[in-house]
C-alpha positions as CSV (number, residue, x, y, z in Angstrom):
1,X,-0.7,43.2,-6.9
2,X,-2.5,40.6,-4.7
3,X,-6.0,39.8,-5.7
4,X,-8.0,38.5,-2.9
5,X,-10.1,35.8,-5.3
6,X,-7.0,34.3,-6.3
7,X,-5.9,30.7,-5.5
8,X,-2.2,30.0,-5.9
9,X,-1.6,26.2,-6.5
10,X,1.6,24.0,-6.7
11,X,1.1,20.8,-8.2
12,X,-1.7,21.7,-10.5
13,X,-1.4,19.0,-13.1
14,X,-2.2,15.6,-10.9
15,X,-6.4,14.5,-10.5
16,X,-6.8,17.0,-7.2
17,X,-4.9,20.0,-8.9
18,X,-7.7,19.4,-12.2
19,X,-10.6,19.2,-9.9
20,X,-9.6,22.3,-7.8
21,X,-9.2,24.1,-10.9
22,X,-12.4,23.3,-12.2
23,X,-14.0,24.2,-8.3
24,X,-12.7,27.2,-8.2
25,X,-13.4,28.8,-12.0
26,X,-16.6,27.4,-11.9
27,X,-17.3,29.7,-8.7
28,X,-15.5,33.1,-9.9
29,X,-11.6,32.0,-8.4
30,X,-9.0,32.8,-10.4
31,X,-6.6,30.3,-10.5
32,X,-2.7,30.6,-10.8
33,X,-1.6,27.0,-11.4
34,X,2.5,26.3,-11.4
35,X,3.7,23.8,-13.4
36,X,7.2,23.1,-14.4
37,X,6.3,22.4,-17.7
38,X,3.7,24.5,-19.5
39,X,4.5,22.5,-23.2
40,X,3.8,18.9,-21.2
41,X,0.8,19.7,-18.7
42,X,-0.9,23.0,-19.9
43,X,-2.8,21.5,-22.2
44,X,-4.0,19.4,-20.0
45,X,-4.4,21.7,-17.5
46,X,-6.0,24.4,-19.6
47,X,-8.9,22.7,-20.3
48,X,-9.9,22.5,-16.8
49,X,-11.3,26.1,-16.8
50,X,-13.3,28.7,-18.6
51,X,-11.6,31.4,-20.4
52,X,-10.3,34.5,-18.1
53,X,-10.2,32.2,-15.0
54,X,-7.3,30.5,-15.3
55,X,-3.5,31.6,-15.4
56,X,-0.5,29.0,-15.9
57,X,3.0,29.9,-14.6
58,X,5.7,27.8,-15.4
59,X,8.6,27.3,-12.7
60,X,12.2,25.8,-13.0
61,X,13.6,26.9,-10.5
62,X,11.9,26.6,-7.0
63,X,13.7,29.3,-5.2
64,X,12.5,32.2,-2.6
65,X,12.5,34.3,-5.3
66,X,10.8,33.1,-8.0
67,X,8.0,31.6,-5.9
68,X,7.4,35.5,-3.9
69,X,6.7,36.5,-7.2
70,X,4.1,34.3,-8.1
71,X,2.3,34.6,-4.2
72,X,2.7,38.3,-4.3
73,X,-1.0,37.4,-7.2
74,X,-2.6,35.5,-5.0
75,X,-4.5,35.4,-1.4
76,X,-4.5,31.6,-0.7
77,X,-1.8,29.0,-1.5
78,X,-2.3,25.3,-2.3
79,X,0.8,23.0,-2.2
80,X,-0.5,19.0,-3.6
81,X,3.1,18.4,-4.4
82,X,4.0,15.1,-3.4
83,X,5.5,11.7,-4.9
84,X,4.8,7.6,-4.4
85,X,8.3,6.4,-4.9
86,X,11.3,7.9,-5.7
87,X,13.5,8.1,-8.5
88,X,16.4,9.5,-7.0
89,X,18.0,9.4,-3.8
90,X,16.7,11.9,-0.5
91,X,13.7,12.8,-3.2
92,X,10.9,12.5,-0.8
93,X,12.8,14.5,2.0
94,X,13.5,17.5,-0.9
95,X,9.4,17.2,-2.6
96,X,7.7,16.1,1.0
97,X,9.7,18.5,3.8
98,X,11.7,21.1,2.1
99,X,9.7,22.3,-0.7
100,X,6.9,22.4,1.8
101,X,9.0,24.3,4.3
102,X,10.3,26.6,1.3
103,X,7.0,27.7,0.2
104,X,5.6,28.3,4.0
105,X,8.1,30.4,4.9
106,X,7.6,32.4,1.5
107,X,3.6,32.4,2.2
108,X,3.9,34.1,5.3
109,X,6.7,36.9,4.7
110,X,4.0,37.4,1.5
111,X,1.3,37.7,4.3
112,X,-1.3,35.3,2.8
113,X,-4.2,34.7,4.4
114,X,-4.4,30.9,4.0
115,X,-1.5,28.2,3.5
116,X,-2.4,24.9,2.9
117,X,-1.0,21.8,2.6
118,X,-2.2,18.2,1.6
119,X,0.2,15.4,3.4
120,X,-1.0,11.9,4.4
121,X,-2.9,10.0,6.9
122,X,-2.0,7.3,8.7
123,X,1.9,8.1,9.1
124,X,2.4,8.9,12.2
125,X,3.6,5.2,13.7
126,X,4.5,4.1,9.9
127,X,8.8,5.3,11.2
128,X,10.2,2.9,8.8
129,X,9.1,4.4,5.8
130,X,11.0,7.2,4.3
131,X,7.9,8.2,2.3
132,X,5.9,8.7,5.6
133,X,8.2,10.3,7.7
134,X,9.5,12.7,5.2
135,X,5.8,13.8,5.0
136,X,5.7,14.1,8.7
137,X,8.6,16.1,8.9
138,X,6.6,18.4,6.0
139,X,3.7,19.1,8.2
140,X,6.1,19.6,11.2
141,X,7.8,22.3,9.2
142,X,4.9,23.7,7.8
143,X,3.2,24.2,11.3
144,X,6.4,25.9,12.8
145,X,6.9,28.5,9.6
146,X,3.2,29.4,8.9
147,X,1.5,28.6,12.4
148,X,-1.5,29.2,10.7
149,X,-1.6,26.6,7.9
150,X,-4.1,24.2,7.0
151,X,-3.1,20.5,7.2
152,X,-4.8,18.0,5.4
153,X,-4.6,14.5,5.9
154,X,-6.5,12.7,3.7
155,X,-6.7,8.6,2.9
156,X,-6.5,7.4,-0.6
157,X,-8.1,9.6,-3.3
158,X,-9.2,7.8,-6.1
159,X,-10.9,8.7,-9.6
160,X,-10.2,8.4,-12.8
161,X,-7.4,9.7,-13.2
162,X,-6.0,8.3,-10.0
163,X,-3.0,5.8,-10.0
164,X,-4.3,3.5,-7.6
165,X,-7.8,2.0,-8.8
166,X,-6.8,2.7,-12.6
167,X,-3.7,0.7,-11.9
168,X,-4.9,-2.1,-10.1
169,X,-8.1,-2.5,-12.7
170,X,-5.4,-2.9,-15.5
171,X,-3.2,-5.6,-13.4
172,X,-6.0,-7.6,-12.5
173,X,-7.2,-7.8,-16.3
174,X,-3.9,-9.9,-17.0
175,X,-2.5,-11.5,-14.1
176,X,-4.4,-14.6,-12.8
177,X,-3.6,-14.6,-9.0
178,X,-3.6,-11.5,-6.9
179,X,-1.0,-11.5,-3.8
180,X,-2.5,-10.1,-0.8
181,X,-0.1,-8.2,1.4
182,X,-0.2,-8.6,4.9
183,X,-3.1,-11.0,4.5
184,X,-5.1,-7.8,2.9
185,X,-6.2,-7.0,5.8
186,X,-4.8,-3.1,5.9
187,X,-7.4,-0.7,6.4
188,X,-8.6,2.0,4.5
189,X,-10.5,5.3,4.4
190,X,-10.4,5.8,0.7
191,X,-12.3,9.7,-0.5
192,X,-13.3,10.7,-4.3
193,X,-11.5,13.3,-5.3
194,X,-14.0,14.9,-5.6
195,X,-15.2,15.1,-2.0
196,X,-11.7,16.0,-1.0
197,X,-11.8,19.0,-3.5
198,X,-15.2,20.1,-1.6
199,X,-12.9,20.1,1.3
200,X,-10.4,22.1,0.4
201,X,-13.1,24.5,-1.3
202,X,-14.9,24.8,1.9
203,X,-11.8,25.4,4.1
204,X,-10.8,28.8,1.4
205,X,-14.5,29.6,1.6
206,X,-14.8,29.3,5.0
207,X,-11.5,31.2,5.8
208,X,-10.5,28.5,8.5
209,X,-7.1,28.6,10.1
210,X,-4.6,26.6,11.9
211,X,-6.1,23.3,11.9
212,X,-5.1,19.6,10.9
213,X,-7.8,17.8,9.6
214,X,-7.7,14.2,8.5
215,X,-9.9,14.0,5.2
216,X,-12.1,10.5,5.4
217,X,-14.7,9.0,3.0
218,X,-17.9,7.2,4.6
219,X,-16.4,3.5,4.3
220,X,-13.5,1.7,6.2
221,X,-12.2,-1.0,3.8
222,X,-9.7,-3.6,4.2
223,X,-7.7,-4.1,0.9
224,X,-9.1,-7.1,-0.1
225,X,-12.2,-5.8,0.0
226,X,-11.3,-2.8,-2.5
227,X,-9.3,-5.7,-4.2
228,X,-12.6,-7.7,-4.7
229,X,-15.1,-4.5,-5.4
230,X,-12.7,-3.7,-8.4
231,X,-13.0,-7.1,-9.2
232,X,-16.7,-7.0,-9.2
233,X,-16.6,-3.5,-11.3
234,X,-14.5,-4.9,-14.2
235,X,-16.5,-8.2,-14.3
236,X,-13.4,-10.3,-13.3
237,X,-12.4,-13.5,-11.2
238,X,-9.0,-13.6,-10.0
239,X,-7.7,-15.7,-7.2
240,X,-6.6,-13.5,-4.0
241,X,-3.7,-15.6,-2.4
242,X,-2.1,-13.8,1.1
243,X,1.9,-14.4,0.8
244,X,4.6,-14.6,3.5
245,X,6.9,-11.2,3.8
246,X,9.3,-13.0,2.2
247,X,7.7,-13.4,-1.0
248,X,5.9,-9.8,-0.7
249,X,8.9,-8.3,-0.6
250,X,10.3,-10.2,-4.1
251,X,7.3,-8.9,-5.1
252,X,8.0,-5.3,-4.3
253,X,11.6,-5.4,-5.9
254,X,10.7,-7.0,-9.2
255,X,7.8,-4.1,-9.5
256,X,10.9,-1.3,-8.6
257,X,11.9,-2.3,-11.8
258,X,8.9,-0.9,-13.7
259,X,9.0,2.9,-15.3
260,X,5.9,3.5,-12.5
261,X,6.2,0.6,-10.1
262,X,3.0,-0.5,-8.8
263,X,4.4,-0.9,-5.8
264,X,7.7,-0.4,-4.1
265,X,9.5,-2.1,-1.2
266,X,9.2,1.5,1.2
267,X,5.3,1.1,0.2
268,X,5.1,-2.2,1.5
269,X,6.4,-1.1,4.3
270,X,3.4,1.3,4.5
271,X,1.4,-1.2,3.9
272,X,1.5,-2.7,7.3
273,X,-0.2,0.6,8.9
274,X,-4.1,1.4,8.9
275,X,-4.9,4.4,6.6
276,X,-7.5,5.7,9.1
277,X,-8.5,8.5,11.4
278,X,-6.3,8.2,14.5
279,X,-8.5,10.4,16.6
280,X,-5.7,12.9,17.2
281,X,-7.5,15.5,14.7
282,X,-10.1,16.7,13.6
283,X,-11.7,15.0,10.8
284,X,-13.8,16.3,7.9
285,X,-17.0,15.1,9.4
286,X,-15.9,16.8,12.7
287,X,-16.5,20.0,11.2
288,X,-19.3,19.4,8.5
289,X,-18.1,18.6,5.5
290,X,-19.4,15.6,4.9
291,X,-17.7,13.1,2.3
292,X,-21.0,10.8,1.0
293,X,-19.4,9.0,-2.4
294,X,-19.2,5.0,-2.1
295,X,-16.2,3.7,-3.6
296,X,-18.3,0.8,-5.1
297,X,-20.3,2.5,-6.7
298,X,-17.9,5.8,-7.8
299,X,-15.6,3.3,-9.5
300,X,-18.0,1.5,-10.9
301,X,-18.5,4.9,-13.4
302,X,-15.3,4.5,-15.1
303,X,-14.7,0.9,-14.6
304,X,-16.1,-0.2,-17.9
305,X,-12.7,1.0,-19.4
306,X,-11.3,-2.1,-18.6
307,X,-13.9,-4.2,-19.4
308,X,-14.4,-6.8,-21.9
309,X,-17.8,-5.2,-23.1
310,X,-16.9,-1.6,-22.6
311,X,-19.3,0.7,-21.4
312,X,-22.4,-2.1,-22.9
313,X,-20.7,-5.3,-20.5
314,X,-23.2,-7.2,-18.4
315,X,-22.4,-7.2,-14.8
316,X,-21.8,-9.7,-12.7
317,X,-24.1,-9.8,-9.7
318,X,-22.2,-11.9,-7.7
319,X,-18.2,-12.9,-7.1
320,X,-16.8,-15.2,-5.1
C-alpha cells in the first residue's frame, strides 16, 4: 500500500543518501532506503534515523519487477546512484542512463507523484567524456519517460564524508608538489551537502514538478583556490606547479592504477570544463532556496583530521 509520507531512495549509503535520511526522519518521512547490501551498508545506514522511521530493502537484482514492488511503498522516489570512474567497461552508460531510465519508467506506471534525479552540472559541452555524456543521456531519458521528473544538477558536494576534499586533504599531507591541471584554473560551484539536502527536501515539500535545476553554492572557485583553502585548513605548504597535458595525463594513468584513483584520464578530460551554472536552467537561488555554507570555512570543521595537532593545531593565518 502506498503511503504518501514515504520517500523511496536509491543510493542510500553515499554522504547525500545519509543526510536525506536524517532530513527526512527528523521531519516525520519515512524512509525506504535500497541498498544492495544490507550486511555492508546497513549499519551504516541505520544509524542515520530514529527508530520506526527508517526501512532498509536490499536489491540484487535491478529489474522492473523487483523495483515496482518497492515504489508501490512509497510517494516520492530519489535515484543518487551514480559513479566517478569505472571499473568495468560501458559501466557509466548502465549506472548513469539505463538504471535511470529503468527506474523512470517504473515511477510513473507506479503513478508517483514525484521522481527525482541527481545528475551533474556542467556536462553539457564536456562530449569527450564518457562519464558526462552518459549522465546526459540519463537526464534525457528520464525527461522523456517521467515528463514530470525533477532534475538536479548540482556542482561538487563536499563534507566529510565526501571523496573529493577528504581525498585531496590526505594527498597533500604526503606529497610535496601539487600538479595543477589545466593551470588550475577550472571553475567551480562547490555546495555542502548539506545545502543540497535542503534542496532536495524543499523540492518533496514543496511538491514541485518538471523542472531542471542546477544546485550552486554561494562561491565560484577556481581549483587552485580550493587547492590552497585546503591547504590553509590542514596547516600545510605545498608547492602548486601547472603541468603540460602531456604530463597530466601520465598523471591520470598512474592514479588508474589505484583501488579508488584519485583521478582518472576521462576525469581529466572533465577537468577542462567550468562546473558552473550555464544559465540554461533554473538554479537553486532562482527559486529560493538559498545555499549560504562557505567552503572555507565548512571544511575547516573537519579538517583537523588531517592535521598534525588534531582538533588542538594552531592555524596558520597566512599561506603563500
Amino acid at each position: 500500500m502506498k503511503n504518501q509520507d514515504s520517500i523511496l531512495i536509491f543510493g542510500s549509503s553515499g554522504q547525500i543518501g545519509k543526510s536525506l535520511i536524517r532530513k527526512f526522519t527528523k521531519n516525520n518521512y519515512k524512509v525506504i532506503a535500497v541498498t544492495r547490501s544490507i550486511h555492508q551498508k546497513g549499519y551504516q545506514i541505520k544509524t542515520q534515523s530514529n527508530y520506526g522511521y527508517l526501512e532498509l530493502e536490499e536489491i540484487n537484482s535491478f529489474n522492473e519487477e523487483n523495483i515496482s514492488k518497492l515504489m508501490e511503498k512509497a510517494s516520492v522516489c530519489i535515484n543518487l546512484i551514480g559513479i566517478l570512474y569505472e571499473k568495468k567497461k560501458n559501466q557509466f552508460d548502465l549506472i548513469h542512463s539505463q538504471l535511470p531510465s529503468l527506474l523512470s519508467k517504473v515511477a510513473l506506471n507506479n503513478s508517483l507523484d514525484q521522481f527525482i534525479h541527481l545528475s551533474a552540472l556542467g556536462i553539457e559541452l564536456a562530449n569527450d567524456s564518457r562519464y558526462a555524456m552518459s549522465k546526459l543521456e540519463g537526464e534525457q531519458k528520464v525527461r522523456k519517460n517521467f515528463p514530470n521528473s525533477i532534475i538536479l544538477k548540482p556542482s561538487i558536494v563536499y563534507s566529510v564524508d565526501d571523496n573529493f576534499t577528504t581525498n585531496f586533504m590526505s594527498l597533500l599531507n604526503i606529497i610535496p608538489v601539487m600538479p595543477l591541471y589545466y593551470g588550475g584554473k577550472t571553475k567551480f560551484t562547490p555546495i555542502h551537502v548539506s545545502d543540497l539536502t535542503n534542496i532536495i527536501f524543499e523540492t518533496v515539500q514543496k511538491k514541485i514538478v518538471g523542472e531542471t535545476i542546477e544546485c550552486v553554492g554561494p562561491q565560484v572557485l577556481s581549483f587552485k583556490e580550493m587547492i590552497l583553502k585546503i591547504l590553509k585548513s590542514i596547516n600545510k605548504k605545498r608547492l602548486l606547479l601547472p603541468i603540460p597535458l602531456i604530463f597530466a595525463k601520465l598523471n591520470a594513468k598512474l592514479f588508474e592504477l589505484m583501488p579508488k584513483p584519485l583521478l582518472t584520464m576521462d576525469q581529466l578530460k572533465l577537468l577542462k570544463y567550468d562546473n558552473i551554472i550555464s544559465k540554461n536552467y533554473k538554479t537553486n537561488f532562482d527559486i529560493k532556496m538559498d545555499a549560504n555554507k562557505k567552503f572555507e570555512d565548512e571544511i575547516n570543521k573537519y579538517s583537523y583530521n588531517w592535521t598534525s595537532g588534531g582538533q588542538f593545531s594552531k592555524k596558520i593565518d597566512k599561506l603563500n
